[in-house]
FIGULUM-6889 format. One record per residue: residue in three letters; x, y, z of N, C-alpha, C in turn. Coordinates in nm, 2 decimals. Last residue first. Example, Ala and Ser with C-alpha at 12.3 -4.5 7.8 and 13.67 -1.06 7.14 Angstrom:
% FIGULUM-6889
Ser, 1.28, -0.22, 0.71, 1.37, -0.11, 0.71, 1.29, 0.00, 0.79 .
Ala, 1.32, -0.57, 0.78, 1.23, -0.45, 0.78, 1.32, -0.33, 0.78 .
***
This chain:
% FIGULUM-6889
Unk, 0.38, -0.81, -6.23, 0.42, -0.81, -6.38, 0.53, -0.70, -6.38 .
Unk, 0.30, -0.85, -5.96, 0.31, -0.96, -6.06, 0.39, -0.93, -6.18 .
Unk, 0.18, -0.58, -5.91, 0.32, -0.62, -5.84, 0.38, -0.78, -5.90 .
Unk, -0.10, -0.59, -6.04, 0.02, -0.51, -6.06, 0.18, -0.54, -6.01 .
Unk, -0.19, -0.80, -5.95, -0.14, -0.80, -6.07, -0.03, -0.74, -6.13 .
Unk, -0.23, -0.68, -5.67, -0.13, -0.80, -5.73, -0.06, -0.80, -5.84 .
Unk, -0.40, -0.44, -5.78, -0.27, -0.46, -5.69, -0.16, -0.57, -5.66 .
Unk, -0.67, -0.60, -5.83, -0.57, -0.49, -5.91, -0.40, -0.48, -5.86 .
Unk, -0.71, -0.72, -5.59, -0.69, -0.80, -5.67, -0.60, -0.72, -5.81 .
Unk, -0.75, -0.48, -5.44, -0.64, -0.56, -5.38, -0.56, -0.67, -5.52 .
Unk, -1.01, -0.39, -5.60, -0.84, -0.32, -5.55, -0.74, -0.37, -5.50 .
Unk, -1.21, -0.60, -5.53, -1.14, -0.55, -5.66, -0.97, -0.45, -5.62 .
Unk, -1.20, -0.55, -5.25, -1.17, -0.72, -5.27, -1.12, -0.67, -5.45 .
Unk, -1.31, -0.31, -5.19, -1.18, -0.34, -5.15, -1.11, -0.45, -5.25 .
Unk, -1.56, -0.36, -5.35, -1.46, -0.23, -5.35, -1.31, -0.29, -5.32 .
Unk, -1.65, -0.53, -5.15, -1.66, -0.57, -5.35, -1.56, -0.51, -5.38 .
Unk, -1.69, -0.41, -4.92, -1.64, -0.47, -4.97, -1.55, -0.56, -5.10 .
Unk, -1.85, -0.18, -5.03, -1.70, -0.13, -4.99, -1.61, -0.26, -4.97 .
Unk, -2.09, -0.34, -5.09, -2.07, -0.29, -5.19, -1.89, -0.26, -5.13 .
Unk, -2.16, -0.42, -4.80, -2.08, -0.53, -4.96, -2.04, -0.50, -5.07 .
Unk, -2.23, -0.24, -4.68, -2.09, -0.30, -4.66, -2.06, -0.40, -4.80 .
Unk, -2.47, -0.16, -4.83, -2.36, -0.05, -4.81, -2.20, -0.11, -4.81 .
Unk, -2.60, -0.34, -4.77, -2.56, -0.35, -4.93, -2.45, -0.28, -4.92 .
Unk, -2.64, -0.34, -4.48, -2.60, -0.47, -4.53, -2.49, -0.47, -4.66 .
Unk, -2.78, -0.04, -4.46, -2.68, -0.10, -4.39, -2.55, -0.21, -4.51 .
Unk, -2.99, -0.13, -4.62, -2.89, -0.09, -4.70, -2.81, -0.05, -4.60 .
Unk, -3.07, -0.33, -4.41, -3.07, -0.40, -4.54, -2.99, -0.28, -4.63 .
Unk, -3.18, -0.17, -4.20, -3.06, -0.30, -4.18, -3.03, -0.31, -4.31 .
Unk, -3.34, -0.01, -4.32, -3.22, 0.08, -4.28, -3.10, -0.08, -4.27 .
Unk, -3.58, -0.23, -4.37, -3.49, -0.15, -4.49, -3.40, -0.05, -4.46 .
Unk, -3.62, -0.26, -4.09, -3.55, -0.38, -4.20, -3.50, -0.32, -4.35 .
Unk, -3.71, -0.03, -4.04, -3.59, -0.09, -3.95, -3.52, -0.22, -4.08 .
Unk, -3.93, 0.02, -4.21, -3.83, 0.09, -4.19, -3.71, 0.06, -4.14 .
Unk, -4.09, -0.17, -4.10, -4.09, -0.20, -4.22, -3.95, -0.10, -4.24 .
Unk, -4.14, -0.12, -3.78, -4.08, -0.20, -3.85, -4.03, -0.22, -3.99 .
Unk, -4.04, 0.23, -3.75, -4.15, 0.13, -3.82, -4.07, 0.04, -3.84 .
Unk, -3.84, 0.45, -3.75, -3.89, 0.36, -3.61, -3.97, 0.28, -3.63 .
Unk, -3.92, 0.66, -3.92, -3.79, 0.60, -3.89, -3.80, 0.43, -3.83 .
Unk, -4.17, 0.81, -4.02, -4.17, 0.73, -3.92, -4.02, 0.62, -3.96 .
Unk, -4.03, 0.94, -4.31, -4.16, 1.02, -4.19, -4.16, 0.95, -4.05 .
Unk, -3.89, 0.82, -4.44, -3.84, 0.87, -4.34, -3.90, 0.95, -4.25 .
Unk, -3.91, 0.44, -4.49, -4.01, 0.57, -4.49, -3.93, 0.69, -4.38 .
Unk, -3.76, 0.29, -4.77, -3.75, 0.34, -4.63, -3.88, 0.49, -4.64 .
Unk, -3.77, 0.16, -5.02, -3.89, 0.11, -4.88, -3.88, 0.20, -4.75 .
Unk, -3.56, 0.26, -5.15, -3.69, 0.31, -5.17, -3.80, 0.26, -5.08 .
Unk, -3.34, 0.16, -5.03, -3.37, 0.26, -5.00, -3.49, 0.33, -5.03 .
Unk, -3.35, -0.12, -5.10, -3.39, -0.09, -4.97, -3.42, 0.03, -4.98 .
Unk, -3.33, -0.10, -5.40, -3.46, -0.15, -5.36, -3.48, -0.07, -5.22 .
Unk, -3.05, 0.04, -5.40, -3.19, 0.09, -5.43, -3.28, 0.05, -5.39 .
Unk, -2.95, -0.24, -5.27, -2.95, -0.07, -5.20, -3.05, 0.04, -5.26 .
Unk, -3.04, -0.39, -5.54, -3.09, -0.41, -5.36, -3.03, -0.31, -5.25 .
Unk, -2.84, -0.27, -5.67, -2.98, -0.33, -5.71, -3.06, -0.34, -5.60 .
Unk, -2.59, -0.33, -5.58, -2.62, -0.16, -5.58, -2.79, -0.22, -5.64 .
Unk, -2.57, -0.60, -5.53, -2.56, -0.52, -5.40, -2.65, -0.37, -5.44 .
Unk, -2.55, -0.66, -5.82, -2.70, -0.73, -5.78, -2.68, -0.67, -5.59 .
Unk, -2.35, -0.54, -5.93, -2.46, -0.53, -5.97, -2.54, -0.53, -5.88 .
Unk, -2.17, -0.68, -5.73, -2.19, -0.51, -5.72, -2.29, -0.51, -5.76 .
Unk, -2.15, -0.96, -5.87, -2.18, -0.96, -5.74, -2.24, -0.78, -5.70 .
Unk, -2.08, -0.91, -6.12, -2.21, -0.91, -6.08, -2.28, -0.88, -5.99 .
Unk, -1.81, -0.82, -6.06, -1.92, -0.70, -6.11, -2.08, -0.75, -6.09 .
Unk, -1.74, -1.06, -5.96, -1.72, -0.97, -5.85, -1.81, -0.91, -5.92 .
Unk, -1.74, -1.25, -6.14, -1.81, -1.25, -6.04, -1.81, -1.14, -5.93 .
Unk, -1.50, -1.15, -6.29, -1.63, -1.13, -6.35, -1.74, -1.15, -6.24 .
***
């Protein structure tokens, strides 16, 4: 159950970042912190990803 939240509140703040990015000027600070930041969501979201699939895959080899 913690995991979907966890997704929720990554894909919530990958939007946020992505709507701060300005792609007129790349190279703006305010730009750099919102490319790091859905960087950030990006990986936690494929990890969320993984960490559910692995957890699927027990279960399955469990029963």
């Amino acid at each position: 159950m913690k995991n979907y939240i966890f997704l929720i509140l990554a894909t919530i703040l990958l939007v946020f970042n992505i709507s701060k990015l300005n792609l007129e000027n790349i190279y703006s600070n305010d730009s750099k912190i919102a490319l790091i930041g859905v960087l950030a969501c990006s990986c936690a979201i494929i990890l969320l990803t993984i960490l559910h699939l692995s957890k699927k895959i027990k279960d399955k080899t469990k029963s």
